[in-house]
ZAMARGU-4260 file (C-alpha; in steps of 0.2 Angstrom, whole numbers, plus 5000, padded with zeros to 4 digits):
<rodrens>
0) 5425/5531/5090 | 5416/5546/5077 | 5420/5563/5081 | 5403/5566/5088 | 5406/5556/5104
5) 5424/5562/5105 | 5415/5579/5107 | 5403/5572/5118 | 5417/5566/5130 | 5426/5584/5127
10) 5412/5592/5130 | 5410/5580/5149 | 5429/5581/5153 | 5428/5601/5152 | 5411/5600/5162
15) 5423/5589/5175 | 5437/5601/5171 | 5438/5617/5162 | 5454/5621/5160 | 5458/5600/5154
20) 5459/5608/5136 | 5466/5626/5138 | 5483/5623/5132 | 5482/5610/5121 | 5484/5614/5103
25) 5490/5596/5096 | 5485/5579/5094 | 5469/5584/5102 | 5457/5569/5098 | 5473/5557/5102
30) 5472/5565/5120 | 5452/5563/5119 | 5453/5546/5115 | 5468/5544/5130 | 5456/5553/5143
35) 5440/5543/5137 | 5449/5527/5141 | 5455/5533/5158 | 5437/5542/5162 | 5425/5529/5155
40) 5414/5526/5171 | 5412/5544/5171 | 5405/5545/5153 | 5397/5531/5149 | 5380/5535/5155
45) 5382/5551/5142 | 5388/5540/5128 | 5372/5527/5130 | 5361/5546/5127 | 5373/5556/5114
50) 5375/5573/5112 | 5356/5576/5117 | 5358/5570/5135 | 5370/5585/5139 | 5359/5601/5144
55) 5356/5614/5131 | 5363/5626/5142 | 5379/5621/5146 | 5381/5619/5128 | 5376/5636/5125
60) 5387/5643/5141 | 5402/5633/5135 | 5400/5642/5119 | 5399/5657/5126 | 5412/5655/5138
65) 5425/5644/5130 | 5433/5662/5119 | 5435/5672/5136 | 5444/5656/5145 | 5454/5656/5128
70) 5459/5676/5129 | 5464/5673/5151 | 5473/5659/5145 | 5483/5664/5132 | 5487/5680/5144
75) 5492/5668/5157 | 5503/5659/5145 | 5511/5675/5140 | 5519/5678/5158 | 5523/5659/5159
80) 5533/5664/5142 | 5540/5681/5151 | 5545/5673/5167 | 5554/5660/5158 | 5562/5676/5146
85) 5566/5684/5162 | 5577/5668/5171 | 5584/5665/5157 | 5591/5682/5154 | 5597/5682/5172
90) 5607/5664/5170 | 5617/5673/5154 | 5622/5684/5166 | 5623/5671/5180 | 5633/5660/5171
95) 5644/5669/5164 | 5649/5681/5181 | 5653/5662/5188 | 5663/5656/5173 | 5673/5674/5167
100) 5671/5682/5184 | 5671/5672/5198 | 5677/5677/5214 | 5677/5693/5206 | 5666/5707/5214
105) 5657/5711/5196 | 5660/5704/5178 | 5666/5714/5164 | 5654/5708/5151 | 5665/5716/5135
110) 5682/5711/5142 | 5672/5693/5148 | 5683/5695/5162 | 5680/5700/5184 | 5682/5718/5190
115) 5693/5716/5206 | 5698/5731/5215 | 5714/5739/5215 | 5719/5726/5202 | 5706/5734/5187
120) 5708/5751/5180 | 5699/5762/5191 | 5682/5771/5192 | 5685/5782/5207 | 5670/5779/5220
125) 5661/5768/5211 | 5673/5757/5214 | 5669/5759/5233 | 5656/5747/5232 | 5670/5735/5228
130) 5679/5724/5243 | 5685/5708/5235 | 5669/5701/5244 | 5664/5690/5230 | 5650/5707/5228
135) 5638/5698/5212 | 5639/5680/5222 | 5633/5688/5238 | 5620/5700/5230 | 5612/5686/5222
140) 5610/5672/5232 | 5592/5674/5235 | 5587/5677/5217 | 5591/5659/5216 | 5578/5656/5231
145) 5564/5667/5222 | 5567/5658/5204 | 5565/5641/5212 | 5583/5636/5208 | 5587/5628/5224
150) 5601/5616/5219 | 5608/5630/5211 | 5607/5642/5228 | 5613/5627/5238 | 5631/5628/5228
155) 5632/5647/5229 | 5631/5646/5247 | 5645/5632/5249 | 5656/5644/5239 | 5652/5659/5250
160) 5655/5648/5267 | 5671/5640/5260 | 5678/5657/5250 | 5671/5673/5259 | 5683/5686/5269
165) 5682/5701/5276 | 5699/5702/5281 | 5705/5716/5266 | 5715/5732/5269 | 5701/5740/5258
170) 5690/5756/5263 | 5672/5750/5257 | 5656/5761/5255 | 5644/5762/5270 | 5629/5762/5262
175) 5633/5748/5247 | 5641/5735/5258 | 5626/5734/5271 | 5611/5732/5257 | 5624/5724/5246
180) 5634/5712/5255 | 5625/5711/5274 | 5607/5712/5265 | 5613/5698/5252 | 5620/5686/5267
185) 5603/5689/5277 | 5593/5685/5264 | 5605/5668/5260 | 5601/5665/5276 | 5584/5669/5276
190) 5582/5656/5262 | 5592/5642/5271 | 5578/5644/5285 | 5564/5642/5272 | 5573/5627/5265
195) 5577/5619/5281 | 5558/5620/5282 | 5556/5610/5268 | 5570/5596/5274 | 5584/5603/5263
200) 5599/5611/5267 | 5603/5599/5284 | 5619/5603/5283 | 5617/5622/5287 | 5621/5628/5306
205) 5621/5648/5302 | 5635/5650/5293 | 5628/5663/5284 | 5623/5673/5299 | 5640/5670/5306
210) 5648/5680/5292 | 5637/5694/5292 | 5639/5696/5310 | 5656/5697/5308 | 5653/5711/5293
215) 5641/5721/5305 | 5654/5719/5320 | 5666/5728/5306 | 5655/5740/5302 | 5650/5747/5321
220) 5662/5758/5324 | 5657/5768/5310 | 5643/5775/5322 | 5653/5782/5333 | 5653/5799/5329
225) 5643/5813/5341 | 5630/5812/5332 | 5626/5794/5330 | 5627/5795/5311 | 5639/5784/5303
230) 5654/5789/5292 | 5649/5785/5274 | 5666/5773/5272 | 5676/5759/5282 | 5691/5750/5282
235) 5689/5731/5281 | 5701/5725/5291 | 5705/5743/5300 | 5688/5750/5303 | 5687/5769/5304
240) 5706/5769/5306 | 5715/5785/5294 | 5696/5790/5287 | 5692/5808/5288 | 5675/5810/5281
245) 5663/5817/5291 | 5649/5820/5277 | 5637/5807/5272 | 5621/5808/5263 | 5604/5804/5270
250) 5600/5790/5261 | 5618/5785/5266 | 5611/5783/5285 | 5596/5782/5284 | 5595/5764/5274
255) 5602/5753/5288 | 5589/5749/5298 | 5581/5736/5289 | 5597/5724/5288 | 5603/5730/5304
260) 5586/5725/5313 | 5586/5708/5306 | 5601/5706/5310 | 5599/5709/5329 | 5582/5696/5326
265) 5593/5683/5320 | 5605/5684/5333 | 5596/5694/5350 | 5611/5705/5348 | 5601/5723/5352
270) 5615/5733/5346 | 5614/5734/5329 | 5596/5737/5331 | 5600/5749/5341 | 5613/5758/5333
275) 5606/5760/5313 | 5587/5764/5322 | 5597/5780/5331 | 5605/5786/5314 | 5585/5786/5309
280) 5580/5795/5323 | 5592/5807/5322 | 5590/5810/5304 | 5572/5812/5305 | 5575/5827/5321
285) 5585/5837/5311 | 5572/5839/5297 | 5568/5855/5294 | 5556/5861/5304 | 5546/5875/5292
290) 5544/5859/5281 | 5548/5843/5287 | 5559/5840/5272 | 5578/5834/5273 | 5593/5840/5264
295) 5604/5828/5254 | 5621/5829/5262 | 5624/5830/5283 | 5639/5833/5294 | 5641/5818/5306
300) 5650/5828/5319 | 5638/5842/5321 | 5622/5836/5314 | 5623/5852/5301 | 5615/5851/5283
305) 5629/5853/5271 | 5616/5853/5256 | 5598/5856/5257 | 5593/5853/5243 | 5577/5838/5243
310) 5569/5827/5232 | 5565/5809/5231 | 5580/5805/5221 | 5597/5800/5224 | 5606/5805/5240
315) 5588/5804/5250 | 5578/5790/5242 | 5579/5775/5251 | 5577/5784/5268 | 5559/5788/5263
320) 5558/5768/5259 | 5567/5760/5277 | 5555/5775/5288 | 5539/5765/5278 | 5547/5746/5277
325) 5554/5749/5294 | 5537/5752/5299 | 5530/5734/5290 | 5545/5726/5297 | 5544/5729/5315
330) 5528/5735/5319 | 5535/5748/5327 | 5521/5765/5325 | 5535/5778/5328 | 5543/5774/5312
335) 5525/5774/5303 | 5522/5792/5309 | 5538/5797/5302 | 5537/5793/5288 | 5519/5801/5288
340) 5527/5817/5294 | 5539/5818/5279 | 5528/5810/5266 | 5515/5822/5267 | 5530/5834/5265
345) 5535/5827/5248 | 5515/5829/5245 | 5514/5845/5247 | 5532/5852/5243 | 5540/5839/5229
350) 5525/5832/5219 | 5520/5843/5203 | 5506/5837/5196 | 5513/5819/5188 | 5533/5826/5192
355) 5542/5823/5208 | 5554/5838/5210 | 5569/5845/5219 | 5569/5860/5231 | 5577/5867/5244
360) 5572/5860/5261 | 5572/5879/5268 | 5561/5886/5255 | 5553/5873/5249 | 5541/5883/5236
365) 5558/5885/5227 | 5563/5871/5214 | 5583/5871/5213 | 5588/5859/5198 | 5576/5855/5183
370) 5581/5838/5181 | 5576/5821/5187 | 5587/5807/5192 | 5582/5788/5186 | 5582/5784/5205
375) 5568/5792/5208 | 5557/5780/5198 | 5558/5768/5214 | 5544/5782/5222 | 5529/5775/5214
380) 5529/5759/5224 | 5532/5769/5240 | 5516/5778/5238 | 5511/5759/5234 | 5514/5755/5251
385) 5509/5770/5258 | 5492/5767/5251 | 5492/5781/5235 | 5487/5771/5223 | 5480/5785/5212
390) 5495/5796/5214 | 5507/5780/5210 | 5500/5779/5194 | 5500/5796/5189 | 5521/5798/5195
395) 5523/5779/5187 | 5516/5785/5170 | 5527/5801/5168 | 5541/5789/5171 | 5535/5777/5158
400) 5534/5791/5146 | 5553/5795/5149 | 5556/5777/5145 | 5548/5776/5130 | 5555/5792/5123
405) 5572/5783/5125 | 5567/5764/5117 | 5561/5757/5133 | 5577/5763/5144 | 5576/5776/5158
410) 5591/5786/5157 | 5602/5791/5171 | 5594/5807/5171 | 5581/5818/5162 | 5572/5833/5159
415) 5553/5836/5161 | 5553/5836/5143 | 5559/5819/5142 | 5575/5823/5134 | 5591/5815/5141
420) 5603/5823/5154 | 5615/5811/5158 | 5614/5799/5145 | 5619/5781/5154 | 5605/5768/5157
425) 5614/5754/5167 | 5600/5742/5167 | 5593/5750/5185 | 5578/5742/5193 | 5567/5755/5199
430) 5555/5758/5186 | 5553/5739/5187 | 5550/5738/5207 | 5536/5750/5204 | 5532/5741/5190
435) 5530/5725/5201 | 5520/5735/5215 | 5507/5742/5205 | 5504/5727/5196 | 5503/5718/5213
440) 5490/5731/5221 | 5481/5730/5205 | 5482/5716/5196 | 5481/5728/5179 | 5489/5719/5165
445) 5497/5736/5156 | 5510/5733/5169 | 5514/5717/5160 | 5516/5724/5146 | 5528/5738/5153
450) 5536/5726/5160 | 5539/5715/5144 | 5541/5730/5134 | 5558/5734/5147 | 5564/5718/5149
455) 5565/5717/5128 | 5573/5731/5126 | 5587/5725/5138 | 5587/5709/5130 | 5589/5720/5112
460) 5602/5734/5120 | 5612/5727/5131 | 5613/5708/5130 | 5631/5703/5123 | 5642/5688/5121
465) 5647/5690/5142 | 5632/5695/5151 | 5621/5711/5148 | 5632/5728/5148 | 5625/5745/5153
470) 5624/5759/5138 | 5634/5774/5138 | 5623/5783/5128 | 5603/5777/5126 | 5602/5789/5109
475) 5618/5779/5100 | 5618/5761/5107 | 5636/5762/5116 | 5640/5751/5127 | 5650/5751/5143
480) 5658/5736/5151 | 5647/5737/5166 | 5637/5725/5174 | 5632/5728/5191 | 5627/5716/5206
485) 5611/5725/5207 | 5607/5718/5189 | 5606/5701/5194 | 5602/5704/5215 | 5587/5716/5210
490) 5582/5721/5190 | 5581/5701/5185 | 5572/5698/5199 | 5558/5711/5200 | 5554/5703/5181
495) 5554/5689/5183 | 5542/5691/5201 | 5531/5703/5188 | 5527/5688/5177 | 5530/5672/5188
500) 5513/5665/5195 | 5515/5662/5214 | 5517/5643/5214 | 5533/5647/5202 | 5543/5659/5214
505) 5554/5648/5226 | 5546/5657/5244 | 5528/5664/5247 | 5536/5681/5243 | 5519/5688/5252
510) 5528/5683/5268 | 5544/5694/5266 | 5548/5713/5262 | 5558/5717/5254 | 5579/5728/5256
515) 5579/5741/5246 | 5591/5730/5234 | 5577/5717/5235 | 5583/5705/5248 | 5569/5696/5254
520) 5566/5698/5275 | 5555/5687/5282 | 5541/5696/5291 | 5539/5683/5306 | 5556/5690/5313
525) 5542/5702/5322 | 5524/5700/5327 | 5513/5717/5326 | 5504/5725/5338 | 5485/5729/5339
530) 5488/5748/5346 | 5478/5760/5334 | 5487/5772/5323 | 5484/5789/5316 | 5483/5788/5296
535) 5474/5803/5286 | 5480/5789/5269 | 5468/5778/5272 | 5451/5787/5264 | 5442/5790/5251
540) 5445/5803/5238 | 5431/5814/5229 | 5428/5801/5216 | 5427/5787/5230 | 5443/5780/5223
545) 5451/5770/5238 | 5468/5770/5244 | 5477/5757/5253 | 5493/5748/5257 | 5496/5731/5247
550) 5507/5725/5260 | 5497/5730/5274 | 5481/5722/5266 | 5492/5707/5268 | 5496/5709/5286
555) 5480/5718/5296 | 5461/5715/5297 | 5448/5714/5284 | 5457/5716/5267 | 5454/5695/5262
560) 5463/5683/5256 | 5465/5690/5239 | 5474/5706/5246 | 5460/5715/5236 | 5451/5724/5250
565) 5432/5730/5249 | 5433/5746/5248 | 5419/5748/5264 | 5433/5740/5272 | 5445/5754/5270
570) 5437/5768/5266 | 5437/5777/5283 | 5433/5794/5290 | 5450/5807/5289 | 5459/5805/5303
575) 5448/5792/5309 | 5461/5781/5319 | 5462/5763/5309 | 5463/5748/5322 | 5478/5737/5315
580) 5477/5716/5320 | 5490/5705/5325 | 5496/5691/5315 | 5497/5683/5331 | 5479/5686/5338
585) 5468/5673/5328 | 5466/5658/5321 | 5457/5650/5307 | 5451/5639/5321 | 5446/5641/5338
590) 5452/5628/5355 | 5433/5631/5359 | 5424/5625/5342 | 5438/5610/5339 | 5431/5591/5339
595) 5443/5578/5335 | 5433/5568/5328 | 5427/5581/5314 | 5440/5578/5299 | 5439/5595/5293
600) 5447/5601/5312 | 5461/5588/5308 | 5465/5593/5293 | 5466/5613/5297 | 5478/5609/5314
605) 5489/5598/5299 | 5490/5615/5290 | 5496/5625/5306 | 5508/5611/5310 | 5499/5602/5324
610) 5499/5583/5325 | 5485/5575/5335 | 5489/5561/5345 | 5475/5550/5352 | 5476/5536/5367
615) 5465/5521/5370 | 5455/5531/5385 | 5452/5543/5373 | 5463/5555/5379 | 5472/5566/5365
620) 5489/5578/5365 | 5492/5589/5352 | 5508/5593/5347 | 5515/5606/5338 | 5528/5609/5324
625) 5531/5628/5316 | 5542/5619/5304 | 5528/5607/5296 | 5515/5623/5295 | 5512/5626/5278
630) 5515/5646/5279 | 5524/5657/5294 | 5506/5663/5296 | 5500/5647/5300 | 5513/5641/5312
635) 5508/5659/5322 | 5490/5651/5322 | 5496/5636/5330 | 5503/5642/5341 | 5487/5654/5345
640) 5476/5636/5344 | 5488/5628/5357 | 5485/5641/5370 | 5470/5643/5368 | 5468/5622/5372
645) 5480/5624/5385 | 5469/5639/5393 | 5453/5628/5392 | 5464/5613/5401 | 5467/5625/5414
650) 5452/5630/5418 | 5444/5614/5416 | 5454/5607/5430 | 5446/5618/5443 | 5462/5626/5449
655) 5460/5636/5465 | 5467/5654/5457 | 5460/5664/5470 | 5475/5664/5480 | 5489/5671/5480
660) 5506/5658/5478 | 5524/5662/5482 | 5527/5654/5466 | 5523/5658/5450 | 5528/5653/5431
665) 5535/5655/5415 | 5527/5646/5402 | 5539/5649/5386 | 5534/5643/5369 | 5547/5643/5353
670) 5534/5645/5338 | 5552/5642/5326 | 5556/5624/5335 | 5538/5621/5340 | 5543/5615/5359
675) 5536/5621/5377 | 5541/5620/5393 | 5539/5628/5409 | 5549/5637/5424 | 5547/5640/5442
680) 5547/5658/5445 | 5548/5669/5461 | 5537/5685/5462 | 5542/5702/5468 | 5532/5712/5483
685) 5531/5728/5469 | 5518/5729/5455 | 5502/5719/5450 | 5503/5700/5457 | 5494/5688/5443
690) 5483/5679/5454 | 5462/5676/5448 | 5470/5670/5433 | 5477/5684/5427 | 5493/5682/5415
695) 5503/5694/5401 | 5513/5686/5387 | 5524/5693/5373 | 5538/5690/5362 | 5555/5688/5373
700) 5566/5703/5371 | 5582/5706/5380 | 5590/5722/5385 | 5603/5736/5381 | 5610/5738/5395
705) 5608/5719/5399 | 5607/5722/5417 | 5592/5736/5414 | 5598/5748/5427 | 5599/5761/5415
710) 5589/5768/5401 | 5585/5752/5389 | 5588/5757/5371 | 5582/5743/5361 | 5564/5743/5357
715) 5554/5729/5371 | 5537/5739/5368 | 5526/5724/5372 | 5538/5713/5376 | 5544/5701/5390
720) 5563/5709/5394 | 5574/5695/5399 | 5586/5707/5411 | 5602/5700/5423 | 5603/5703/5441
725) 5614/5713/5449 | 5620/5733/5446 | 5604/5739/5454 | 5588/5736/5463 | 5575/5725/5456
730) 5563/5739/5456 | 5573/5750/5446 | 5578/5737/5433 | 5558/5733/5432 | 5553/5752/5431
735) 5567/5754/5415 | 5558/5741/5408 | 5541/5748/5410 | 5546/5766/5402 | 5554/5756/5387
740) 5536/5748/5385 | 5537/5731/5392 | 5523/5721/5395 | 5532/5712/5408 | 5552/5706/5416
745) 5560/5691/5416 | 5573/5694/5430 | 5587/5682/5426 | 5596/5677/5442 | 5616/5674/5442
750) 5618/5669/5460 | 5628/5653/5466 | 5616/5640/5473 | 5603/5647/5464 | 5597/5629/5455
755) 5580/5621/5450 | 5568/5624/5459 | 5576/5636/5472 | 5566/5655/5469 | 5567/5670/5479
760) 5555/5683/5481 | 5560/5701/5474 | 5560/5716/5487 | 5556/5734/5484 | 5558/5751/5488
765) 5543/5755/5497 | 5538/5764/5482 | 5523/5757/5474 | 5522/5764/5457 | 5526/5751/5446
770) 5512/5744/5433 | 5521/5729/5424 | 5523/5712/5433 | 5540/5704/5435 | 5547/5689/5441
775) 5564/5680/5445 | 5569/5662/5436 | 5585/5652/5445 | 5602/5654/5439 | 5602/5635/5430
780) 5583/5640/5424 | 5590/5657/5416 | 5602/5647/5408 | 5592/5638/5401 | 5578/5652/5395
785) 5593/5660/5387 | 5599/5645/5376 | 5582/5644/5370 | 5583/5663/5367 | 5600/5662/5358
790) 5592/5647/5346 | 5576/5657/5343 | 5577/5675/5347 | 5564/5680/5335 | 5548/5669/5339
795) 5551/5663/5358 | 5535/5667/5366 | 5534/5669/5386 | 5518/5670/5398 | 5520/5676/5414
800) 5507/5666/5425 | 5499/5657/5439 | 5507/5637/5440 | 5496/5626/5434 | 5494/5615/5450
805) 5484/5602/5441 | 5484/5593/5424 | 5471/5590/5416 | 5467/5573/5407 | 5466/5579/5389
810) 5480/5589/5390 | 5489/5600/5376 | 5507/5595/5375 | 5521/5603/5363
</rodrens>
């Protein structure tokens, strides 16, 4: 074959396919001549008419073209070579914590040997991160997930299940054994789920989640102080017992919510929910009021400032971050205005010009300390995520300088000259997760080469023999034999997320937010609502430069699939109140438009987990799986499509619903298990009856206090509140319920001989003042709602309704 037909059929393959030829660079006509062969019915009409039967202008296009599909590929081929750098780095330092270290809390990486409390020389409280908890194992677990190791993840949890205790006579730091340890066993676990998705891991039943219940339970009694806020330390194995301290930092309190949330998702325990969301609250109340600033230090007791001094640094930072993540987590809008309170603080009181800067929270006009901490770097991806794209940059590029004065490393500490305060870097993640955040709200490929620029300078400073150590001091070179869990659980991580392309990280990370030590919580745990909220961010500036949220163009309306929203889209008048969708409100596919015979329908309900079943009358049921959807976002959508079928089923079979029955129903749908089923339920003679069709659904939620005859604590805005008789009158349990902010009450009946089938009606006071409706399920039907709950407390989906007396032929079935 002559060359000028080989470039003939080059020229047809990259018509066919551009991208056939983009990364090859040998044996090019040998792969011609291979693809010819396979491709011949494709080509042959071209060969009988040469090189003039292909249209001048493709050929001139192609010419044109084929230098600036080069340049994109070569720049995609560089992250390909950096994320690749980056797992590699981390499994020097993987390896070798598991064959020097292991079940060591942290490696040593000059002495090649594990740090273990009380047996190593010690540090003071640095070492109170350190519990004999197999710390760098535990931190890291889902680093594996997110670099696609799963074989290697599946190990690392067996050695947890089989090797893991909490039973040490050791006090422990607070604050670094919840985003440490509990955040690294949640996100294991949250990885198993994923996996189990994807049929691996059969084995797993929770094991995971059973240990860090068990760590949370230790961690309790720390809260109970008059205040609310936890001490900063515990005992292992004797709790609070013998600990005096009654001083803790803000960020010390205030960075428990997130693990602690999830926690009660996983499990329907509303406690610890409960508990680390009132150590928020309070925190937030005793801001100071002339500036809605906090101090660093605060007495658990009294609720006093002990220091007042603010910033964005260390002793404060990651409350700023759990107010906003909170927020993206659980929906909740008090925690959005919050942190919009206090932000717009640090705004006005903390940014100058490009520096962040620390001031007295009582006179805030008055800077205290000149210097900066390296933990402040973190605050560019807040403002990310806070929708401050502009004002990122500018506080990211001041940080960058810092770095570069210092060959690529952020020292501990700083001036705003960039000279060195402290003089330590030990291989910190911050400057990188902002790194990663920009780059994902841009796409701007200088914070690639940041990025690269970081990671080599680690890979030239700090790799030795052992792992990576930290540097004593950036200007000489020294080393210290340090390697922290955070290293692997969060720096490695960030790079290699930078640089990986989204097919190449083990989860769709879009679908998860992430701890603030990078553990990955998957959003699903809970749904939004569609309430409106106040947000002045979410405007344009002077030069019509737009501001959004990277993770909220993920999660609300009209931002697209490419998270890059149109600017007409979110440019919005001040103060103009910005209506937020539901994940669970729409689907790609309405019950109305679907035809079963149109491919394109079946292939989209394949996607959401649906399997269509059809019968020789022609009747079809649909049944639905979350756990074959192809996201968590599509397996919402199923279940969305199968309502909407089932609402169409109804009225199609003509009910009667202008009457009112004595019985009604609870239809409960598990999106995690994909199953359905419904229950009797009695009615009560307070509040609205759902009669004419009228229904009110929500995610299942129980109570604190489980009977509801007090106050409930735990948040059940929007909600179906599953509460147990007894204590109290139904109306009062009903009315709790309602100023909690329940869309409706599940009363769960506990009396003998209540069985299947057997409902009671509800009585009142002769009050009529109640606006939610409620009804009562049997004692064995209760029993059965809360096994259901127990196995899915974050997805199980209940719709108080009418019965359907009649079912119709082409019914939906789950």
């Amino acid at each position: 074959m002559n060359h000028g037909v080989k470039l003939l059929v080059l020229i047809l393959l990259l018509l066919k396919d551009p991208g056939t030829f983009c990364h090859e660079e040998k044996s090019r006509y040998e792969k011609i001549e291979e693809l010819v062969m396979q491709n011949m019915h494709l080509v042959e009409p071209y060969l009988k008419a040469g090189l003039d039967g292909i249209p001048q202008d493709f050929l001139h296009n192609y010419i044109q073209n084929k230098d600036k599909k080069q340049k994109k590929t070569d720049f995609e081929m560089q992250k390909a070579k950096y994320a690749e750098q980056a797992k590699k780095m981390f499994f020097h330092a993987y390896d070798n914590y598991m064959v020097h270290a292991f079940p060591a809390d942290e490696l040593m990486p000059l002495s090649c040997k594990g740090r273990v409390r009380g047996l190593s020389r010690s540090r003071g409280e640095i070492d109170d991160a350190l519990g004999r908890y197999m710390l760098t194992l535990v931190d890291t677990l889902d680093t594996l997930v997110v670099l696609k190791e799963y074989d290697k993840f599946e190990e690392a949890v067996k050695l947890v299940i089989r090797g893991l205790s909490f039973d040490t006579d050791i006090t422990v730091n607070l604050f670094e054994v919840n985003i440490r340890v509990l955040g690294g066993l949640l996100g294991g676990h949250t990885g198993c789920l994923y996996l189990q998705s994807s049929d691996r891991l059969d084995w797993y039943s929770n094991e995971l989640l059973i240990l860090a219940q068990e760590l949370a339970d230790r961690m309790l009694p720390a809260f109970d102080t008059p205040t609310g806020l936890p001490i900063p330390k515990i005992n292992l194995r004797h709790s609070t017992f013998g600990i005096k301290d009654n001083e803790t930092c803000t960020a010390c309190a205030g960075t428990l919510f997130l693990e602690f949330a999830a926690l009660t998702r996983f499990t329907g325990n509303s406690t610890y929910e409960s508990r680390a969301r009132a150590a928020l609250d309070y925190l937030y109340k005793q801001r100071v009021p002339s500036s809605d600033l906090p101090g660093s230090v605060i007495n658990v007791n009294n609720g006093k400032w002990v220091r007042k001094d603010s910033s964005v640094g260390a002793g404060i930072d990651s409350y700023y971050e759990y107010l906003i993540k909170g927020y993206i987590m659980s929906g909740d809008e008090t925690l959005y205005s919050m942190f919009h309170t206090q932000y717009q603080a640090t705004r006005l009181y903390l940014k100058r010009k490009e520096l962040m800067v620390t001031v007295h929270s009582g006179s805030p006009h008055n800077k205290v300390r000149e210097h900066q901490d390296s933990l402040q770097a973190f605050w560019p991806g807040v403002q990310v995520l806070a929708g401050d794209i502009k004002e990122a940059q500018e506080v990211y590029d001041h940080y960058i300088k810092v770095s570069k004065r210092n060959q690529n490393t952020l020292p501990e500490a700083f001036l705003v000259d960039y000279r060195m305060y402290w003089t330590q870097y030990y291989i910190r993640p911050e400057l990188l997760e902002s790194t990663y955040f920009l780059y994902k709200a841009t796409g701007d490929p200088r914070y690639i080469e940041e990025a690269a620029r970081i990671m080599q300078a680690i890979e030239n400073r700090c790799k030795v023999d052992c792992g990576y150590a930290g540097l004593k001091n950036v200007a000489t070179g020294e080393l210290e034999d340090r390697l922290d869990s955070f290293v692997l659980a969060e720096t490695f991580k960030y790079l290699y997320m930078i640089f990986a392309e989204d097919d190449d990280i083990g989860i769709p990370i879009d679908d998860y937010v992430l701890t603030t030590e990078a553990h990955i919580v998957p959003l699903h745990i809970q749904f939004y609502s569609n309430e409106k909220v106040k947000s002045s961010r979410h405007v344009c500036d002077n030069q019509g430069v737009y501001k959004w949220s990277w993770l909220q163009s993920h999660l609300f309306e009209g931002f697209g699939e490419n998270r890059r929203p149109d600017p007409s889209k979110v440019c919005v008048p001040e103060d103009q109140p910005v209506q937020f969708r539901s994940r669970k409100l729409t689907s790609a596919l309405k019950a109305a438009d679907f035809d079963f015979k149109n491919i394109d329908h079946t292939a989209t309900l394949m996607t959401m987990g649906i399997q269509i079943e059809v019968f020789e009358d022609d009747r079809i049921q649909l049944v639905h799986n979350g756990a074959k959807a192809q996201s968590q976002q599509l397996a919402v959508e199923g279940v969305i499509f199968i309502k909407e079928m089932q609402d169409i089923a109804k009225a199609a079979a003509n009910q009667a619903q202008n009457q009112q029955n004595a019985v009604k129903e609870v239809f409960v749908q598990s999106l995690v298990f994909g199953k359905s089923f419904t229950l009797d339920a009695g009615t009560a003679m307070f509040g609205p009856d759902l009669v004419d069709g009228a229904s009110v659904a929500g995610q299942a939620s129980s109570t604190f206090p489980a009977d509801g005859c007090n106050v409930i604590i735990n948040e059940i805005r929007g909600k179906i509140a599953l509460i147990h008789r007894g204590g109290c009158m139904f109306v009062e349990k009903v009315r709790n319920a309602e100023r909690g902010g329940a869309g409706g009450v599940v009363i769960l009946d506990n009396k003998e001989g209540s069985g299947e089938g057997t409902v009671v009606a509800m009585s009142g006071d002769g009050t009529n003042d109640v606006t939610i409706p409620s009804v009562i399920v049997s004692k064995e039907d209760s029993s059965k709602l809360l096994e259901w709950y127990k196995k899915d407390p974050a997805t199980l989906i209940l719709e108080l309704r009418e019965p359907e007396s009649v079912q119709s032929d082409g019914r939906c079935g789950s």
